[in-house]
N, C-alpha and C positions, 0 to 999 in steps of 0.2 A: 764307390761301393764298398759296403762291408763285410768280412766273409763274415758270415754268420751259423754256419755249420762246417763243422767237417768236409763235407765233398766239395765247398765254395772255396776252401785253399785246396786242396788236393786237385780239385782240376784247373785253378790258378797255378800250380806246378807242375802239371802235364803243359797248360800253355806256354809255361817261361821256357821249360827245356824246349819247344818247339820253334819259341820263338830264336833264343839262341840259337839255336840248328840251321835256322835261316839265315842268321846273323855272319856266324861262320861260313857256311856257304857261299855267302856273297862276298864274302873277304877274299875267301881262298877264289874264285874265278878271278878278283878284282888283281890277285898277287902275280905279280914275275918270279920270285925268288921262288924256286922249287922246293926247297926243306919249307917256309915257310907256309907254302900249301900245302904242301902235303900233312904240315902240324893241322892247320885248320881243318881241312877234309878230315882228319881223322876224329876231331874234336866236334866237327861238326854231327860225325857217325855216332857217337858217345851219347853228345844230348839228345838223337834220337831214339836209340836205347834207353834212357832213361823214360824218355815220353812215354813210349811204347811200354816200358816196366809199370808208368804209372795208371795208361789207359786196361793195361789189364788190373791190376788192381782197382781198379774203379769200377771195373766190370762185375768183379766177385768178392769182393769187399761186404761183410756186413754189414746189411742195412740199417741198422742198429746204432751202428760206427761211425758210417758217413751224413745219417742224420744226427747227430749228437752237436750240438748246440755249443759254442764257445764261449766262454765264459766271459769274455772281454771284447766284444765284437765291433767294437769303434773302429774306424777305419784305420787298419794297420798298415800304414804306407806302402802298401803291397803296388799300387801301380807305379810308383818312380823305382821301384827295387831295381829292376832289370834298366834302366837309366843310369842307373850308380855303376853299371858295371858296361864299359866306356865298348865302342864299337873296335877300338883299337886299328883306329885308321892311322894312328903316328907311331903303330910298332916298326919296330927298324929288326927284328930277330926274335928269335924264337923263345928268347928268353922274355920279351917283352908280352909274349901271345901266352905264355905260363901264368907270368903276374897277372894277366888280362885274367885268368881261367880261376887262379887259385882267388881271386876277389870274387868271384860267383861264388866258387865252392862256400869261401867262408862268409855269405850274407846268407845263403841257404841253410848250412850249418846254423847257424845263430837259429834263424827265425826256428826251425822245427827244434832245438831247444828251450827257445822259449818256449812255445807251446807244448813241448813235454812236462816243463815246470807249472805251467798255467791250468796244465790239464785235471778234469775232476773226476774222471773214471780210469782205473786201471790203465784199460786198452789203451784208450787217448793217448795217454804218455806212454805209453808200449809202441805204437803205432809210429809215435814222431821219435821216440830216442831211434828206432828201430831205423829211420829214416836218417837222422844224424849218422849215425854208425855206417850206413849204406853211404853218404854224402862225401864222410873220411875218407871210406875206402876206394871209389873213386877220382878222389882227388888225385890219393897215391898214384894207383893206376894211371893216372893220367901224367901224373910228374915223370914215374918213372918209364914211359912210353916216352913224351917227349924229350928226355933226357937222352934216350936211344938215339932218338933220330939227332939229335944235335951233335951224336959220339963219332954218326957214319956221315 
């Protein structure tokens, strides 16, 4: 399938962080090591937060906005995305659950700058740099969280 408006990737990114969520979830019961669950639980809580950022914005988003038509609507490898970004069932540490994380951050990163460059109205590209920007700053967040728990 091809997204072919706005709200067909937008809720393709509520799904991914959802999916993730679960992904993490299942790791962290599956784990003995305790820092190690505890990284995922927390990573797990994170992509729920974002879900839940995007289901409200889906709610109240400009209809205008989320029908707005993409320019390029071929099918953009959006179903193997979340495939590239490995279940990380052969981490061995916390350092290993980081690279697991910062590889999501930076395919999501990518995709919504592409579509900010791609973009043919204002918004559109307001919308996804906006989304970039948001994507970074999470990341952070996320490094220097689990950087914490790897210090204690």
């Amino acid at each position: 399938m091809a997204f072919r408006q706005v709200k067909d990737l937008l809720e393709w990114i509520h799904d991914f962080h959802a999916r993730l969520s679960d992904q993490y979830t299942t790791l962290a019961d599956q784990q003995p090591d305790e820092r190690m669950k505890m990284a995922l639980i927390f990573l797990a809580g994170r992509e729920q937060r974002m879900r839940d950022a995007m289901a409200r914005y889906l709610e109240d988003a400009d209809e205008g906005l989320l029908t707005t038509w993409l320019i390029d609507h071929q099918n953009f490898a959006h179903p193997s995305l979340l495939e590239r970004v490995p279940l990380c069932t052969g981490c061995h540490d916390v350092h290993d659950i980081l690279a697991n994380v910062m590889t999501a951050h930076q395919l999501l990163k990518d995709m919504y700058l592409l579509r900010a460059e791609l973009a043919e109205m204002p918004e559109e590209a307001e919308l996804f740099q906006q989304l970039a920007t948001h994507q970074d700053a999470e990341a952070r967040l996320q490094s220097r969280d689990i950087a914490r728990l790897e210090i204690y």
